[in-house]
N, CA and C of each residue as an Amber inpcrd file, in Angstrom:
protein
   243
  98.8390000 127.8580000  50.3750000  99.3230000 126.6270000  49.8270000
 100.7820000 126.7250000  49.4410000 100.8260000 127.6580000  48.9730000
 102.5570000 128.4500000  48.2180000 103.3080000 128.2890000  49.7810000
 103.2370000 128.4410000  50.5900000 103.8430000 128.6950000  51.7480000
 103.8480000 127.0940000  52.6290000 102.7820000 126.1930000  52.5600000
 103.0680000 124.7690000  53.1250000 103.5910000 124.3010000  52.1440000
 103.7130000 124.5090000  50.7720000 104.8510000 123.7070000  49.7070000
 106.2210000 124.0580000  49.7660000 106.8210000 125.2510000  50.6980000
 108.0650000 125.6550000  50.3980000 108.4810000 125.0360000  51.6370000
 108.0520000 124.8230000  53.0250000 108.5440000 124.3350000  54.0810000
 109.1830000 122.6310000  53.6060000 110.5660000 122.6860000  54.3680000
 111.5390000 122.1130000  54.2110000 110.6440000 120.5550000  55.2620000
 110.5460000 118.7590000  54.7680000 110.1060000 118.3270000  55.3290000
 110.8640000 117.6290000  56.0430000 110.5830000 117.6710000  57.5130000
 111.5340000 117.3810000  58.9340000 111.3130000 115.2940000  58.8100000
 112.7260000 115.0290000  58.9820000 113.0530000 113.7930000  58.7510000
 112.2210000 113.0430000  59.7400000 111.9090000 111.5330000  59.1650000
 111.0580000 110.7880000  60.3640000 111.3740000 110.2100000  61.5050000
 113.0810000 110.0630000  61.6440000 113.6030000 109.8490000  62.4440000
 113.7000000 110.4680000  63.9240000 113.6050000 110.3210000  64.7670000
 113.2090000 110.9490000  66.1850000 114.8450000 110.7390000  66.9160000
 115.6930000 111.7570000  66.9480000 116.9570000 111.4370000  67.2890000
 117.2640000 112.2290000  68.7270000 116.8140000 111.5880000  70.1770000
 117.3600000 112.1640000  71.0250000 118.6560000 112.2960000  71.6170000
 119.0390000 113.7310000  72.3030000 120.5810000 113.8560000  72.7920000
 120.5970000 112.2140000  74.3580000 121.8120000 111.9020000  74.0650000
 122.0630000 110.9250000  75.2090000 122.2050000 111.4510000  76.6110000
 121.4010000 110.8340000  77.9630000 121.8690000 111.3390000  78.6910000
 123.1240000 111.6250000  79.2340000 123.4770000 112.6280000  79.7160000
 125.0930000 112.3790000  80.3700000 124.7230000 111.2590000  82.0290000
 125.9640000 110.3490000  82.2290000 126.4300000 109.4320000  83.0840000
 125.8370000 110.0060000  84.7750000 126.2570000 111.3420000  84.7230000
 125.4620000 112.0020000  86.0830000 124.3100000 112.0590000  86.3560000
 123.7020000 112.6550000  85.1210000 122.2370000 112.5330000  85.2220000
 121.4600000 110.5410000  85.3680000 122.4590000 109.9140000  84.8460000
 121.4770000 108.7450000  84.7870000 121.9200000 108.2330000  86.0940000
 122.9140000 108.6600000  87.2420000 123.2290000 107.8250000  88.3820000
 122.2660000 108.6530000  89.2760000 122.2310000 110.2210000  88.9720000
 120.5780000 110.5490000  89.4360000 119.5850000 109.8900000  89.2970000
 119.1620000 109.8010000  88.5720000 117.9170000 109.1260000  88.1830000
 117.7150000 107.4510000  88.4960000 118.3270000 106.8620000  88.1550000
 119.0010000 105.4950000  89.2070000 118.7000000 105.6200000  90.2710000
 119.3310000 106.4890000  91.2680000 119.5410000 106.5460000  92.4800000
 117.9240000 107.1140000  93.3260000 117.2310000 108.1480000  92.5800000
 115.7660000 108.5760000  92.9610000 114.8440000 107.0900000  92.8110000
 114.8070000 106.7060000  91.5450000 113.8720000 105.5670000  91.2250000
 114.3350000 104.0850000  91.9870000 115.3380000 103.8790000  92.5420000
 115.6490000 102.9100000  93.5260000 115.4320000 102.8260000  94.9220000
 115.7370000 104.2380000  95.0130000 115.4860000 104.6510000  96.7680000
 114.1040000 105.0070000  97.0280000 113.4620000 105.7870000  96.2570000
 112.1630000 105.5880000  96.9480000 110.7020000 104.5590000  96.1750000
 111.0370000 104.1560000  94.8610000 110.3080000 103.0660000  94.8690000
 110.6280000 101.2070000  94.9120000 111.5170000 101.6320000  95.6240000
 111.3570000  99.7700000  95.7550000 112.0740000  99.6850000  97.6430000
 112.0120000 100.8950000  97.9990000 112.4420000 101.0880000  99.4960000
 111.4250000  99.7500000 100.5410000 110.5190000  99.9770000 100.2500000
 109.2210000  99.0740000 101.1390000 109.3690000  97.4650000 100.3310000
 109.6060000  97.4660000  99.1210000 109.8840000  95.9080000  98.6730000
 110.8100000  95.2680000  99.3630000 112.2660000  95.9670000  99.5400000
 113.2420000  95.9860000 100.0990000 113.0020000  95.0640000 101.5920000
 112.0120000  95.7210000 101.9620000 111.9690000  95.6330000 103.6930000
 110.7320000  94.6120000 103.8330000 110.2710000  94.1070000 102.2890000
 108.9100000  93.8660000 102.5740000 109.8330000  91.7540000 102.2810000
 111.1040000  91.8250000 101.4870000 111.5800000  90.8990000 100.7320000
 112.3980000  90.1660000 102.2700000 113.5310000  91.2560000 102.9460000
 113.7010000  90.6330000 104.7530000 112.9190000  90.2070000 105.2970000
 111.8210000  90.4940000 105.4660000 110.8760000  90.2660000 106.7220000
 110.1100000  88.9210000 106.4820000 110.1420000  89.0430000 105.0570000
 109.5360000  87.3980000 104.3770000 110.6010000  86.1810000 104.3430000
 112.1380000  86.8090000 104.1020000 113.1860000  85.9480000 104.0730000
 113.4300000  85.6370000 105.7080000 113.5020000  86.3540000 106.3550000
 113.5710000  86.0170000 108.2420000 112.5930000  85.1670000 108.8710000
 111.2220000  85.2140000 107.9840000 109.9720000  85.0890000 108.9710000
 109.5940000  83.3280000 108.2360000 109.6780000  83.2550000 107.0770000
 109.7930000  81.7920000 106.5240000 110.9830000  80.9380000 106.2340000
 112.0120000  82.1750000 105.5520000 113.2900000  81.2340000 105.5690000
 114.2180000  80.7440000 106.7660000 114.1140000  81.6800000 107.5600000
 115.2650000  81.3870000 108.4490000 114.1570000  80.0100000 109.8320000
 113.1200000  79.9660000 109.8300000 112.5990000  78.8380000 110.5770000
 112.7650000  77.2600000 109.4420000 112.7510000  77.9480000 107.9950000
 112.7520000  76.8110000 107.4050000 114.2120000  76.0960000 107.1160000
 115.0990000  76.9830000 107.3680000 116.5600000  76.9070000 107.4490000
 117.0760000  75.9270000 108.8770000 116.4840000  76.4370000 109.8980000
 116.4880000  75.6620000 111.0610000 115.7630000  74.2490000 110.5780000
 114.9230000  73.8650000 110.0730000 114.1930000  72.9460000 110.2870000
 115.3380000  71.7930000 109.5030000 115.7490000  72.3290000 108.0050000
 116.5240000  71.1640000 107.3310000 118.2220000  71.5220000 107.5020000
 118.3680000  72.2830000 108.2710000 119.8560000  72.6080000 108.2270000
 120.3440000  72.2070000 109.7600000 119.9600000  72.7460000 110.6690000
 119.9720000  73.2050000 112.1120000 120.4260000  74.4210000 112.3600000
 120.3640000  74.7590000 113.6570000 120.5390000  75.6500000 114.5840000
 121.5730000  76.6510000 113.5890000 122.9190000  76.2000000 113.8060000
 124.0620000  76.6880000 113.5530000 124.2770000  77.4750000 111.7670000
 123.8370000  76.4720000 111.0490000 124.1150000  76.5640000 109.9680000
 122.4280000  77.6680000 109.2290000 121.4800000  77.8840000 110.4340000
 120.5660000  78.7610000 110.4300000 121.1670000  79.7670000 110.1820000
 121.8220000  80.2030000 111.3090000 122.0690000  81.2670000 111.6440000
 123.2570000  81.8060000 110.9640000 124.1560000  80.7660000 110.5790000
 125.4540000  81.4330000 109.7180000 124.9120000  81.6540000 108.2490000
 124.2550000  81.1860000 107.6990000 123.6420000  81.3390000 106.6100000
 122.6440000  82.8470000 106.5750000 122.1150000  83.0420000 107.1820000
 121.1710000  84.5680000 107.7070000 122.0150000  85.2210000 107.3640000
 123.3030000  85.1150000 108.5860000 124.4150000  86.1990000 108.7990000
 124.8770000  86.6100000 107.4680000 125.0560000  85.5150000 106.9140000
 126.3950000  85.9240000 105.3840000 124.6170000  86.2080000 104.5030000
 123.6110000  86.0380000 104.5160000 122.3520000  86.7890000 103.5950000
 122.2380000  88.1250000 103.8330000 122.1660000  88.0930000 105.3610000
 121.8380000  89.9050000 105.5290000 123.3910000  90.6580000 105.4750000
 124.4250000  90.0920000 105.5780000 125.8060000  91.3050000 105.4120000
 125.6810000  91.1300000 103.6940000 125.1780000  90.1190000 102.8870000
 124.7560000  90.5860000 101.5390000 124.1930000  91.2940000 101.1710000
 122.8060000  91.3660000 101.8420000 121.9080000  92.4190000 101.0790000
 121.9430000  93.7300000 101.2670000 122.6280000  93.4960000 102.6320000
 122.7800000  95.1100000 103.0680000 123.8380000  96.0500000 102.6190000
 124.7160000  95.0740000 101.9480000 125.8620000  95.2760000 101.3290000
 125.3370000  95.6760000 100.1220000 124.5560000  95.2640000  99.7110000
 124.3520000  95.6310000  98.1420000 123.3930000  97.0990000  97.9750000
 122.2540000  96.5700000  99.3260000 121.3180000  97.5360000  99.5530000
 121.9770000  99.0940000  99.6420000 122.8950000  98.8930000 100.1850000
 123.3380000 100.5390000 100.8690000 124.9310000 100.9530000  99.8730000
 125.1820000 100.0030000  98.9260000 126.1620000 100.3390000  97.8700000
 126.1290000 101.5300000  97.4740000
């Protein structure tokens, strides 16, 4: 008892060290690339396969296809940043 009364009592506060900036563009970079890789490809194939016929339907032809163009040099732009 003499010996759990002399121990010094550890504050309740839970204070972790911050990551450093490297480690979190690691960790960023793992948890982006391989879990949302298939959303990625799953989010095109839904935007090509409904939008771009539905784009034709109220836009036309032209303004289909220029609209796609400037979507996918977006995403891929952002995708592969």
């Amino acid at each position: 008892m003499a010996e759990a009364a002399s121990r010094a009592a550890r504050p309740a506060t839970f204070s972790r060290r911050p990551v450093p900036p490297s480690q979190r563009r690691v960790r960023a970079r793992a948890y982006s690339s391989s879990g949302f890789r298939w959303a990625r490809v799953a989010v095109l194939v839904v935007a090509v396969v409904v939008g771009l016929p539905l784009a034709h339907a109220m836009f036309g032809e032209v303004a289909a296809l220029l609209g796609a163009a400037v979507a996918l040099g977006f995403l891929l732009g952002r995708w592969t940043a």
